[in-house]
N, C-alpha and C positions, 0 to 999 in steps of 0.2 A: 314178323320178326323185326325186332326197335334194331336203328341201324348202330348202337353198341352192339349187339347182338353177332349183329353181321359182321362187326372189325374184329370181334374175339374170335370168333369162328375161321375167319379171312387170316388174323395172326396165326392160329391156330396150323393153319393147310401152310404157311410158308415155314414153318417152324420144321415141318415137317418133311416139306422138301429142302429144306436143305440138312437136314438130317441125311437125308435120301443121296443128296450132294456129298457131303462126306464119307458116304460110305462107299460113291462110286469111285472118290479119288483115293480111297483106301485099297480099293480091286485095283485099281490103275498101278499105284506106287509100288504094289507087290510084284509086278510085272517088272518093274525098275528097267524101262525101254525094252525089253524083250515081250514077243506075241504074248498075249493070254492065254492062258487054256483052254478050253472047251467049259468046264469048270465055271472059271472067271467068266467066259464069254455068258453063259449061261445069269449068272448072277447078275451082269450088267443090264440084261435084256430086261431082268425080272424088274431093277430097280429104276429103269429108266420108263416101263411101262407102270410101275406105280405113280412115278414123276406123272407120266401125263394125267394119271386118274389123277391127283391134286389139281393137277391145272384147268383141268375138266369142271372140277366142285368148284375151283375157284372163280371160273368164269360165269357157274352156274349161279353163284352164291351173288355177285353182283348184277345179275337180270332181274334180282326177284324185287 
């Protein structure tokens, strides 16, 4: 893999998380300082353990 390759792919995964970013401060603002629901709490977990699978390929992506 040419390291173009690797910075498109690299842009790629942050693009993504902060997509992922956006969408948790979306769950957040709907709570508008009141608890989450189970619901929201549920969606958070899902988006925050996708977060880390990016950060995961991204770290993997710069060892190679």
């Amino acid at each position: 893999m040419t390291n173009q390759q690797k910075a498109d792919m690299y842009h790629s995964l942050l693009l993504r998380h902060d997509k992922l970013d956006g969408k948790i401060a979306d769950i957040k603002s709907e709570a508008a300082g009141m608890e989450l629901n189970e619901s929201q709490k549920l969606q958070l977990a899902k988006l925050e353990q996708e977060k880390s699978e990016l950060v995961r390929q991204a770290q993997n992506l710069l060892n190679l």
